[in-house]
Every structure is written in C-alpha cells, then in structure tokens.
C-alpha positions as CSV (number, residue, x, y, z in Angstrom):
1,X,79.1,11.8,-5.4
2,X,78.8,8.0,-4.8
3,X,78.3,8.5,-1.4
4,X,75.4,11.4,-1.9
5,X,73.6,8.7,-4.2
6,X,73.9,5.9,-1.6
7,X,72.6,8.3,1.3
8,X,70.0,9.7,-0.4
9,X,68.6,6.5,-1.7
10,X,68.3,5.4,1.3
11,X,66.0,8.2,3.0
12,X,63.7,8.2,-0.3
13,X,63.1,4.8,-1.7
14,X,61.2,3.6,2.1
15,X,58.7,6.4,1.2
16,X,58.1,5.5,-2.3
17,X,57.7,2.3,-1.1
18,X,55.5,3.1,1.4
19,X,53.9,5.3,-0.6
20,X,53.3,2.1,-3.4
21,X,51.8,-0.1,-0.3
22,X,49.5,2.5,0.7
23,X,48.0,3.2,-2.5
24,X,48.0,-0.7,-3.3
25,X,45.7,-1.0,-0.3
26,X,43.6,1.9,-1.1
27,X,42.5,0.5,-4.2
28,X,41.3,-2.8,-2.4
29,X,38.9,-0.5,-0.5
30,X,35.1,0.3,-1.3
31,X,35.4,4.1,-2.8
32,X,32.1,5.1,-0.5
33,X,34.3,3.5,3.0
34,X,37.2,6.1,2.0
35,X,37.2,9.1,4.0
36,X,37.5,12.6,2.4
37,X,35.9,16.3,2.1
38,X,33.8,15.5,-0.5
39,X,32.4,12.0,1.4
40,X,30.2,13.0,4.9
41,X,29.9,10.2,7.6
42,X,26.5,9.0,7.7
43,X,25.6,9.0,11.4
44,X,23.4,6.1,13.3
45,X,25.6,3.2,10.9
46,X,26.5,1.4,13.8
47,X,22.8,1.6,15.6
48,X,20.8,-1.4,16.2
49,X,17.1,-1.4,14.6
50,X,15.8,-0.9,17.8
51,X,17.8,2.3,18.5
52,X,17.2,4.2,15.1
53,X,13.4,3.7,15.9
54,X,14.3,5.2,19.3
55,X,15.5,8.8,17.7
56,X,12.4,8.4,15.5
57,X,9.5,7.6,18.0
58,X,6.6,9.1,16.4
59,X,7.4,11.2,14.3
60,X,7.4,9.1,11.1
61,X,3.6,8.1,11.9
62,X,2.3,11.9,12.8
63,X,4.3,12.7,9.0
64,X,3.1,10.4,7.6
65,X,-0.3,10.6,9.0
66,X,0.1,14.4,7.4
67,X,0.7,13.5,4.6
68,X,-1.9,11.2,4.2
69,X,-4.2,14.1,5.1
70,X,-2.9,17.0,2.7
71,X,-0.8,15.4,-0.2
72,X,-3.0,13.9,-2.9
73,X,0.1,12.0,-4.5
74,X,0.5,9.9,-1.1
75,X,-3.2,9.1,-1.0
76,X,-2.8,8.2,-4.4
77,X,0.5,5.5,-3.2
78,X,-1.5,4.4,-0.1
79,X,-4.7,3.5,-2.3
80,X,-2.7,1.8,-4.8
81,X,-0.9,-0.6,-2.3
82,X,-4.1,-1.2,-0.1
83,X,-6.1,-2.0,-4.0
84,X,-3.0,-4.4,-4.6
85,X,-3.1,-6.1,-1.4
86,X,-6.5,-6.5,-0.5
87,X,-8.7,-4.9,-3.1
88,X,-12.1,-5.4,-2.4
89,X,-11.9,-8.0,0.3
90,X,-9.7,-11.5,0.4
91,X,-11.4,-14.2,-1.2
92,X,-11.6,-17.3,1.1
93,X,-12.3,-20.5,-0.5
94,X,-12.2,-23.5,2.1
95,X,-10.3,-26.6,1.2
96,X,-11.3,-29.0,3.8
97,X,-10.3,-32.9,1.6
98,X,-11.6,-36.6,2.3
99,X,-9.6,-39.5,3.0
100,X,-6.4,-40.4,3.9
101,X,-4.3,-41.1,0.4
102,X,-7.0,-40.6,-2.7
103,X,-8.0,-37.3,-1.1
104,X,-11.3,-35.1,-2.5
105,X,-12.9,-31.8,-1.2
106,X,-15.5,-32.4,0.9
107,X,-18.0,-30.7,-0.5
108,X,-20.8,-30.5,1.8
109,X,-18.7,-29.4,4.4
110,X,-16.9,-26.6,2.2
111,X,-20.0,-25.3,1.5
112,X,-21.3,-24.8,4.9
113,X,-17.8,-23.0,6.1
114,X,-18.4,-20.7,3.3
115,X,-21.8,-19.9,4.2
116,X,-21.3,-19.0,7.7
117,X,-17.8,-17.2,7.2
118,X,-20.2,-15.1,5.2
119,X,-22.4,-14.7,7.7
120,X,-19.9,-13.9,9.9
121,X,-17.3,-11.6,8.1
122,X,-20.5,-9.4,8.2
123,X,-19.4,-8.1,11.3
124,X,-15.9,-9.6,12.2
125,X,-15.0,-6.6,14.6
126,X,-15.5,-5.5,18.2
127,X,-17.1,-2.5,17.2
128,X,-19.5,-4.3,14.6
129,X,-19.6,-1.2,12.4
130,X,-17.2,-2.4,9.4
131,X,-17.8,-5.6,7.2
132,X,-14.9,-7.7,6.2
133,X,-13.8,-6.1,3.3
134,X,-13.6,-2.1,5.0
135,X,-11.9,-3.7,8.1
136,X,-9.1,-5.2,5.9
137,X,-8.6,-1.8,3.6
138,X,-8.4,0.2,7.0
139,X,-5.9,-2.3,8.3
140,X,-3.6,-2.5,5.5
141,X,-4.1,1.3,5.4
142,X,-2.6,1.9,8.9
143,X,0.1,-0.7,8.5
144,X,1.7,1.0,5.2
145,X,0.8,4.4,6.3
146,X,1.8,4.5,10.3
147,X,4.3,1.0,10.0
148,X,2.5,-1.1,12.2
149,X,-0.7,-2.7,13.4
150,X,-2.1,-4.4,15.7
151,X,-5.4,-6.6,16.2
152,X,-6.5,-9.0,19.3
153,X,-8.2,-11.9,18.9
154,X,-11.6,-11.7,21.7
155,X,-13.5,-14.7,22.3
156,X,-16.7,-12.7,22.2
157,X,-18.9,-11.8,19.2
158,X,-22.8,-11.2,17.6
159,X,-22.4,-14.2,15.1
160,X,-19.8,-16.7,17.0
161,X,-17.9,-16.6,20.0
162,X,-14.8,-15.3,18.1
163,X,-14.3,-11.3,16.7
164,X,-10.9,-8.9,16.1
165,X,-10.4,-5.7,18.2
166,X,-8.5,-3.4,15.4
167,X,-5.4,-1.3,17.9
168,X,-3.5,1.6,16.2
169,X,0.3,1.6,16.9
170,X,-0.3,5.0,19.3
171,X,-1.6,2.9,22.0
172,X,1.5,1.3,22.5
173,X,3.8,3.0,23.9
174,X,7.4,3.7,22.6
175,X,9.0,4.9,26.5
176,X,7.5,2.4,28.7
177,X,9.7,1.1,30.4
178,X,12.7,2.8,29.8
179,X,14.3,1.2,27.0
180,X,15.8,-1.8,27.8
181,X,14.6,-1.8,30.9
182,X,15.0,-5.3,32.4
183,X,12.1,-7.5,34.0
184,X,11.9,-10.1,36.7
185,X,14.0,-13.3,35.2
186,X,11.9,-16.0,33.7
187,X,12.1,-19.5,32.9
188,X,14.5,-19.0,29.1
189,X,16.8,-16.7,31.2
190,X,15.1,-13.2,31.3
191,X,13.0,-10.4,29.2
192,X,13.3,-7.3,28.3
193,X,10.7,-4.4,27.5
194,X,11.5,-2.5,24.1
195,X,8.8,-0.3,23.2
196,X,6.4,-1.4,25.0
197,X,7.6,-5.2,23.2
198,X,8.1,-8.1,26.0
199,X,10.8,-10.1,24.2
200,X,12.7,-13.4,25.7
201,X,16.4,-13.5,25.2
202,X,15.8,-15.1,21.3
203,X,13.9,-11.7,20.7
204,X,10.4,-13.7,20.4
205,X,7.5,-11.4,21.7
206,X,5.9,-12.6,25.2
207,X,3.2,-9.7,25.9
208,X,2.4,-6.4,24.9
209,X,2.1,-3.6,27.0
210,X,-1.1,-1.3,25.7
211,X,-2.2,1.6,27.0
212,X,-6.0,1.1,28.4
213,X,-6.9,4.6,26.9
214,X,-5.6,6.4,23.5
215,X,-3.3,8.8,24.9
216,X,-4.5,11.7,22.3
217,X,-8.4,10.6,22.5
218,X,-11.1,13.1,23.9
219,X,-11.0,11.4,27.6
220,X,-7.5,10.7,28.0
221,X,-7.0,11.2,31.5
222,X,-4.3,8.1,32.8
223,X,-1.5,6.5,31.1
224,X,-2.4,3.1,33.0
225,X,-0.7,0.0,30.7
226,X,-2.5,-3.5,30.3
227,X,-0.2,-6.7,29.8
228,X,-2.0,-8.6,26.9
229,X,0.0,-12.5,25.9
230,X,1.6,-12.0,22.6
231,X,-0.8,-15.6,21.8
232,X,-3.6,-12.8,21.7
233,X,-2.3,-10.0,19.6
234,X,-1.5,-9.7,15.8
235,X,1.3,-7.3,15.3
236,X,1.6,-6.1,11.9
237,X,4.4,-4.5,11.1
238,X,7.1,-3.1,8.1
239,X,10.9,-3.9,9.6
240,X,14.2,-3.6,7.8
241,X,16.2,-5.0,10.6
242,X,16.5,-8.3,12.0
243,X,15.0,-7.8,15.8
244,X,13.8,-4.6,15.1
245,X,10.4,-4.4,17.5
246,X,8.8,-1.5,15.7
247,X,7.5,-1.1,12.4
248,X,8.5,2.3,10.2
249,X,6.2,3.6,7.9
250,X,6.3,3.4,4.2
251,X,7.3,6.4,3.8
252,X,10.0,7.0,5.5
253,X,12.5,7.0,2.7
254,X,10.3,9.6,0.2
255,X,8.8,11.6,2.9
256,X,11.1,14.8,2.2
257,X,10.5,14.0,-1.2
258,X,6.5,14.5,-1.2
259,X,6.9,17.2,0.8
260,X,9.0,19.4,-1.7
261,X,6.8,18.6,-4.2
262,X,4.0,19.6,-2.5
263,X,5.4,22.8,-1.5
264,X,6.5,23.4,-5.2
265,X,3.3,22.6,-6.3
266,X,1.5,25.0,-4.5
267,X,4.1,27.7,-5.4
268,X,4.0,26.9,-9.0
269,X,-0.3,27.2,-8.7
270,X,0.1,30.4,-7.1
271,X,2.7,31.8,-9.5
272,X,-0.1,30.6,-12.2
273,X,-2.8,32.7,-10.6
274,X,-0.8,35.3,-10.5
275,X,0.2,35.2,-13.7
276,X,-3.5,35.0,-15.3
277,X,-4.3,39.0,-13.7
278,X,-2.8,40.4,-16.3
279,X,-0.8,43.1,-15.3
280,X,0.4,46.7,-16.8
281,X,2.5,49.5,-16.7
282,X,2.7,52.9,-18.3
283,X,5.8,54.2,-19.1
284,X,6.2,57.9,-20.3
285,X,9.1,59.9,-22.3
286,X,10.7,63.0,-20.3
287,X,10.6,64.9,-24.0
288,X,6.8,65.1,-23.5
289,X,6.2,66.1,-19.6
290,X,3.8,65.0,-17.4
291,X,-0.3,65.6,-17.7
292,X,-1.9,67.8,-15.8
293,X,-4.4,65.3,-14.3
294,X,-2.5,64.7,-11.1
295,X,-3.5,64.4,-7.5
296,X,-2.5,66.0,-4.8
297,X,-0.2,63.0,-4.3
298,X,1.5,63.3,-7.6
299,X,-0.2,60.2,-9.3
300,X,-1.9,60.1,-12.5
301,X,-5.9,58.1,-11.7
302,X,-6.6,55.7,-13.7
303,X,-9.1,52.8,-13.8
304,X,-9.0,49.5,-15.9
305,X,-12.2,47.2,-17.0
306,X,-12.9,44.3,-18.7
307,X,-12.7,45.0,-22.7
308,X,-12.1,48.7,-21.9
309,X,-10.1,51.0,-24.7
310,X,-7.9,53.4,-23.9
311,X,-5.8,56.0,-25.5
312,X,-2.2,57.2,-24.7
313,X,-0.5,60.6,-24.5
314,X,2.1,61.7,-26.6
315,X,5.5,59.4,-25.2
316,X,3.1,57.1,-23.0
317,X,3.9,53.3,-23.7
318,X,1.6,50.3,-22.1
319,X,4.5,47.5,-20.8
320,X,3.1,44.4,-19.7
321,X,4.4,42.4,-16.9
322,X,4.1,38.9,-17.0
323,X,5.3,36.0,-14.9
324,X,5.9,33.2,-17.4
325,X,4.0,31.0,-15.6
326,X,2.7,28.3,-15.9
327,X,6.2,26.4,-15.7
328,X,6.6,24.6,-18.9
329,X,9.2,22.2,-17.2
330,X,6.6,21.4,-14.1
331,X,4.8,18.6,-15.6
332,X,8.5,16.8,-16.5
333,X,10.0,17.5,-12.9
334,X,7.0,16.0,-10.9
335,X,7.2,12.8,-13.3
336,X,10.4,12.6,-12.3
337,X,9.4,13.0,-8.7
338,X,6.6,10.7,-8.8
339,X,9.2,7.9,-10.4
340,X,11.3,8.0,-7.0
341,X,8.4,7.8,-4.7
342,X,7.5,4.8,-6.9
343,X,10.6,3.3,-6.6
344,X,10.8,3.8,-2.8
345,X,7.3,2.6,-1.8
346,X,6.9,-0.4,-4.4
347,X,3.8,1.3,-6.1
348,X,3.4,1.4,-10.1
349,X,4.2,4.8,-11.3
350,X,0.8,4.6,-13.8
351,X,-1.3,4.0,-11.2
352,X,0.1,7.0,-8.7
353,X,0.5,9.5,-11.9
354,X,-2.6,8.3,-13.4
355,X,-0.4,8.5,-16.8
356,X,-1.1,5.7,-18.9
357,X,0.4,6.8,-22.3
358,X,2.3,3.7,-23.9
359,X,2.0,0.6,-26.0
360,X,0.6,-2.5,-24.6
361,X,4.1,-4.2,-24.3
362,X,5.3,-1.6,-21.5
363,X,1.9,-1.4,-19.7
364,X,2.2,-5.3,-19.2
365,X,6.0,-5.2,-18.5
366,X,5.5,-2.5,-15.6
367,X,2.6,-4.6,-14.8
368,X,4.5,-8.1,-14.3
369,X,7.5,-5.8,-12.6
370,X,5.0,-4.8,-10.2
371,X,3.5,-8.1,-9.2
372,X,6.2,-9.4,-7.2
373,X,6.3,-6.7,-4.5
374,X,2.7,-6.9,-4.3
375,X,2.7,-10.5,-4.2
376,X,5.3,-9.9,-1.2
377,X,3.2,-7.4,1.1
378,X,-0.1,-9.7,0.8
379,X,1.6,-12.7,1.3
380,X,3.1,-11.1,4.8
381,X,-0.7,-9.7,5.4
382,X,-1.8,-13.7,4.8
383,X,0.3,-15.3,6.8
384,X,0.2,-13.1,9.6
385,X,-2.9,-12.2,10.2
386,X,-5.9,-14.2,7.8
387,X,-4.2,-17.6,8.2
388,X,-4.6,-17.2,12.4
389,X,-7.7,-15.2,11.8
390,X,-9.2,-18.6,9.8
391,X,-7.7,-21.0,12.4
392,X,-9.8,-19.3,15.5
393,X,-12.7,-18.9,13.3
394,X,-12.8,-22.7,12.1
395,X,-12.8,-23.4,16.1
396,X,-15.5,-20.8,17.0
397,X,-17.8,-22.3,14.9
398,X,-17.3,-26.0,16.0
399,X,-17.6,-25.0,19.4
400,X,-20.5,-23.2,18.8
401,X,-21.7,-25.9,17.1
402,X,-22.6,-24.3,13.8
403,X,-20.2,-26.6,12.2
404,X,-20.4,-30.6,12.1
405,X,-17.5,-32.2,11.1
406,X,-18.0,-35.9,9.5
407,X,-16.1,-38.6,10.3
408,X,-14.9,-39.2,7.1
409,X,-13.2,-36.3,6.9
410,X,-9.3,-35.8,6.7
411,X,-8.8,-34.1,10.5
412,X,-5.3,-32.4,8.9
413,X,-7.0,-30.5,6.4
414,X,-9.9,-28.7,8.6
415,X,-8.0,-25.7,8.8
416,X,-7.2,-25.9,5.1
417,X,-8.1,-22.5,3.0
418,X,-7.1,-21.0,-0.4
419,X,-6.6,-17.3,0.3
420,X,-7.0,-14.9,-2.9
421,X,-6.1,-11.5,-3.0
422,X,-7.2,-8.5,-5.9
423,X,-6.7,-10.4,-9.2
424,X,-4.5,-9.0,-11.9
425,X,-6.2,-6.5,-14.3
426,X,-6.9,-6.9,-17.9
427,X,-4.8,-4.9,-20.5
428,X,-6.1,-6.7,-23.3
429,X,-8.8,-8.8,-22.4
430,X,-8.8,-10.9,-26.0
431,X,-4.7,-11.4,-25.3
432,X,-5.6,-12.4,-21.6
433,X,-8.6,-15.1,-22.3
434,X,-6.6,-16.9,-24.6
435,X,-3.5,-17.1,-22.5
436,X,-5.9,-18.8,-20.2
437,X,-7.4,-21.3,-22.7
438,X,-4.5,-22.2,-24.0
439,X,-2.9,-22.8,-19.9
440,X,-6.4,-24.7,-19.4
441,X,-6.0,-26.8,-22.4
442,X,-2.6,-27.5,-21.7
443,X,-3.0,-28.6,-18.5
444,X,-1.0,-25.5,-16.7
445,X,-4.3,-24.4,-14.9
446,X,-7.6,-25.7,-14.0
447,X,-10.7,-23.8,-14.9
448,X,-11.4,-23.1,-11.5
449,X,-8.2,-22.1,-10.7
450,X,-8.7,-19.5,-13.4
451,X,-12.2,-18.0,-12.3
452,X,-10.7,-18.1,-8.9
453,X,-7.4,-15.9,-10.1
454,X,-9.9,-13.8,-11.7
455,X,-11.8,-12.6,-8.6
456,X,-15.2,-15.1,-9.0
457,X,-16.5,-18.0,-7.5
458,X,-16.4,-21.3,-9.2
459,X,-19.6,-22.7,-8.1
460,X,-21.7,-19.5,-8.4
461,X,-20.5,-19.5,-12.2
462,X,-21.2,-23.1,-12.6
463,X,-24.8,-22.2,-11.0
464,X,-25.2,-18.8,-13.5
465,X,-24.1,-21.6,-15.9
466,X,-26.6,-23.8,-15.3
467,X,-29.1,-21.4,-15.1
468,X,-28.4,-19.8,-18.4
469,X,-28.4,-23.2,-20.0
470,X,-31.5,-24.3,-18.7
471,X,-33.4,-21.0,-19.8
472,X,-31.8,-21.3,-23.2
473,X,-33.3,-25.0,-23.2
474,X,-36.6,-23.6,-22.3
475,X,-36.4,-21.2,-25.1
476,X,-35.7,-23.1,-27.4
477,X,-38.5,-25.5,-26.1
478,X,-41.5,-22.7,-26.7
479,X,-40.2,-21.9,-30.2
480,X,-40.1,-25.4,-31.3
481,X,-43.7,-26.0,-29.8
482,X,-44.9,-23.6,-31.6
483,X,-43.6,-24.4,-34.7
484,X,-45.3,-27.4,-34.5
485,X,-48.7,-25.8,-33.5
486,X,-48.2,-23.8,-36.7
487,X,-47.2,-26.4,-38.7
488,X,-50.6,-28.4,-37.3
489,X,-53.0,-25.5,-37.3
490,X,-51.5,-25.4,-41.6
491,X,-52.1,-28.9,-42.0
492,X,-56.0,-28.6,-40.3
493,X,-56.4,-25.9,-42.5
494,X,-55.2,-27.9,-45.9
495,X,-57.2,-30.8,-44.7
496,X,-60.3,-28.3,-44.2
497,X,-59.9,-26.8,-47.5
C-alpha cells in the first residue's frame, strides 16, 4: 500500500504543481490578452498607422461625406465643432512691442496691421469668392468631416502679393506610388512616398504629390501628379498614430453608430405614419350567416369616409388594428445614441440634441468639460495653419510696402499676434460679469483681456465709450443751458413786473 502511495504521488503532485504555476501566471495577465471563445482577436493590432489607412483609403471620407449630406444629427456635430473652433472668424489682434527691456505695444504700428489684415482677409483665397471668416468654417469643416486638409501658400493676390489656395484631401492620391515605394536617395539617406506623402527617413514631409485635376470633377480627363515643397503646403490633418501620413475623419469611431440610428429613425417615422390611417376590420359570427350583398367575387363592398356612421349586422364586430406606434421608448434610445456620438467626437451632447433641460450647475459643468477638447482642436488649427498664415502675411505687406516698420521697434516681436477663437457663451450673464469684475479687480485679468475673451475689440469699445460719454456731456450741456435761459427769461420777467 506504501508503495501505491509513493508511486502515485509521484505521477500527480508535478501536475498539481504545474497546474498551481499556470494559474499563478494567468492571474498576472490582462483578462482582455487571454484567449478564449467568448474573447475574438481584433485583427490589424499589429498594423502600423500608415497601413490601417491603407485598407481604409477613401472610404471613411465618401461616409462621412454621406453622412454629412443625409444625417441631420452629424450636421448637427460638424456645426458644433466648426462654431467651437472658429465661430464666426478668428480674432487677430497684433502684438507688435517697443524697446528692448521696458517693452510697450506699438501702437501706431498695431493699428495699421490691423487695418490692412482687414482689408485683406476680404479676399484671402485664390478663388476670391469667400471672406476670411467662410474660408475658415469651410476649412475646419473638411478637416473634421473628411480628416484632412490642405492649403498652399501662392505668392499672388488682389490686395497683397500673398493669398491661400484651399485643396480637398481627394486630390491627393492615396496609391501613387505604390506604397512604400522608394525614391532616388537624398542627401539624409533616402525618401519614401506614402500616400502621395514624400517623407525623409525621420518621417518629416519633403513634397506633396497633387493631382493637377480633381479626379471626380466634370473634366477629369488625366491623372498627371505635380510635386509641390512641403515649405508651400499646410496639411491639416486628425492622426492617432505617431507617423501616421493621413488624416481619418471624425467619425470614424461613431459612423455605424449614426447610421443605425438613422435607419431606425426612419423606420420608426414610417411605422408612425402608418399608424395615424386608422385601420379596421369586421369580424362576423357563423351563428348569423353571411349578407346577401356579395359580389361576384365573394366580398362584401364597403366604403369608409371621414366622420361617416355605420351600422352593423346581427354578429358583425368593428376590430381595430393599430400599430402602437409612436415608440414610447424612441426619444430615450436616441439620447442614448446621441451620448456615444458625443463622447466619440468631443461635441457637447446639448448642443447636438438641442436638449437643454437642467439646472445652471450642470449646464456650466458640461460646459467647462467641454472646453478643453475644444481648446485642443483650435489650438492645433492655430498653430498650424493661422500662425504661418500671419507670418507670410506680415512679409507680403512689407514687401509691398504697405507696411513701415520704425526703427524703434522691437524686430523679435513683428510677427507677434494674439489669436482668439469663439468666446465662451453666457449661462448666466449676471454670474458671468461679476466673475469678471471681481478677476479685474483682483488683478487675474485685464479689462482688455476680458472684452477680448468676450469676442470685441478693445479699442472700438473704448471709441463707443468715448463717444457715448461725449454725447452724454453734450446732453447734459443743452439741458443745463436752458435752465439758465429759463431761469433768466424768469428773472427779466420779475424785474419787468
């Protein structure tokens, strides 16, 4: 029996120990990484950025584009990120200083940028057709909606020797070259051609390669590519991946989403419609026959109207059909809905539902929730395209000679400008004013700062100021002159008497 033991111990106690080890290291292990029947591989893991866009190409922008065509929920999203980020046009307030150390704005010359950046942002594009502020709303429109952007700076224009040519992202091409194709070696060691993207080896673009016609306009007739320097071309775009040389539209991750609800939606509407033709049936008894007012097909005629009154046979019953529509539970699933797209595309849900039940405290908590991812996307659409934009614009007009820079001027601020995007709405004006009073007061904020944040312009509301003062003086000038001609005419008249 001793010996059974001893033998049998020894086949069964490796397992269990093997058994403890194995289960001691699947515990360590993410429960997600574990395979099993109930967990599916997610394919294209392992896939750089650049190859995922490969299996999509296109066909995120033409869904997207579809979308923005047919579902009023995302033209509701894409209007409430382009309001956020550009609103009614940037402000641009030029902060050109004096001075070396004790530094002050120079005035004079700030005022005379601003006038003619007015005069030009009238017509800042090739085409001349859209003003500053449409040009902006169209581009942010196309980078949400189709991922990317692009824009080339042309030193031509109808105001200054400077203007932007707008590009959609379907005039470059995503399978020219072949991807990774290799080019001639260059000075850093080589390039490569990824979607139509001329990269060095440190993935820093060199050129783009454009096609010289839109391949789905009216006279497309050649696929001919133009090499245009990456110094020339603003490339706006929406990347998740480090190197990734294509942009992916903001929809990518609630597209199936939006579609499903659209689709429901129209079911449910038709269901509705349906529904409101009231529909009836009459049912008769086998106890009682059938009338004697049949066709020759075996029915019964009979025509309904508006308000008309009937009467029954003996064993006839009226049974209405009805499809319980509309769908009490509708409203609360696409709420639901609407707070995932929300969540994937950054927009406030308020603003996409258009549902603004709730107190004051949770309006301003979704409010100041929001702010930061809008704050994000316009600072990206800053940087990358106003900043340069301001840059070749300052130079344009100095060349042109529109601009005369004194010599007292600080040379490292000329390019200097305070860029201000749509300024945060009012929930409670009274509450907002005095937060700002009290940060004036304080010393938090300058009064400027605050018209500025507000979406005006310091100096016109010091003129309107001014201006309101100085009529209030003169009114108060004319009553007091003639309260002393009526005071006078009284005293000729007591002096007369």
């Amino acid at each position: 029996m001793s010996i059974l033991s001893k033998d049998w111990l020894s086949i069964i106690a490796p397992q269990w120990s093997a058994r403890r080890s194995r289960a001691r290291y699947m515990q360590r292990l993410y429960d997600a990484a574990i395979p099993s029947r109930f967990q599916k591989d997610r394919p294209g893991g392992g896939l750089s950025g650049d190859r995922v866009m490969d299996h999509a190409r296109t066909r995120l922008t033409n869904w997207a584009r579809h979308l923005d065509e047919n579902s009023d929920l995302a033209v509701g999203v894409l209007d409430e990120l382009v309001n956020n980020t550009v609103g009614a046009g940037t402000t641009f307030e030029p902060a050109v200083m004096t001075g070396k150390r004790a530094m002050r704005p120079a005035t004079d010359l700030n005022r005379q940028i601003r006038q003619i950046f007015r005069e030009w942002y009238e017509r800042p594009e090739s085409t001349e057709e859209l003003p500053g502020a449409q040009m902006e709303r169209i581009l942010c429109r196309s980078l949400y909606r189709d991922g990317e952007v692009f824009a080339q700076h042309l030193d031509a224009g109808p105001v200054l020797p400077y203007s932007l040519e707008l590009i959609e992202s379907d005039l470059l091409p995503f399978d020219w070259p072949a991807t990774g194709a290799i080019m001639e070696p260059t000075v850093q060691g080589g390039a490569e051609i990824i979607h139509g993207v001329e990269r060095n080896s440190f993935g820093r673009p060199l050129a783009y390669h454009f096609y010289t016609t839109h391949p789905g306009g009216m006279w497309a007739s050649s696929y001919e590519t133009q090499r245009i320097s990456a110094e020339r071309i603003v490339h706006l775009k929406l990347a998740k991946r480090i190197r990734q040389a294509r942009g992916s539209s903001i929809f990518a991750a609630v597209m199936t989403r939006l579609a499903d609800v659209k689709e429901y939606e129209e079911s449910e509407r038709i269901a509705a419609r349906v529904a409101a033709s009231m529909c009836a049936a009459i049912t008769r008894s086998d106890a009682f026959g059938y009338p004697n007012e049949q066709d020759q097909d075996g029915h019964v005629p009979f025509e309904m109207s508006s308000g008309q009154i009937f009467t029954l046979n003996p064993g006839e019953a009226v049974e209405t059909l009805g499809a319980n529509r509309p769908n009490t539970g509708l409203q609360d699933f696409r709420n639901a809905m609407l707070r995932a797209v929300s969540a994937g595309t950054g927009a406030k849900y308020s603003s996409v539902s258009k549902d603004y039940n709730g107190t004051y405290s949770a309006q301003r908590q979704e409010l100041v929730e929001s702010q930061p991812a809008y704050a994000a996307l316009r600072s990206y659409y800053h940087e990358k395209l106003l900043r340069p934009m301001w840059r070749r614009f300052i130079d344009a007009a100095v060349l042109a000679g529109r601009i005369t820079v004194p010599r007292n001027v600080n040379r490292d601020t000329i390019y200097n400008v305070e860029l201000r995007g749509p300024a945060m709405p009012w929930i409670d004006p009274a509450k907002e004013v005095s937060a700002d009073q009290m940060a004036v007061e304080a010393g938090f904020e300058s009064r400027k700062g605050v018209i500025r944040k507000r979406g005006g312009d310091p100096d016109m509301v010091d003129a309107q100021r001014a201006s309101d003062t100085f009529q209030q003086e003169q009114q108060e000038q004319q009553q007091q002159d003639q309260a002393n001609d009526g005071q006078d005419d009284s005293g000729q008249l007591r002096a007369a008497g």
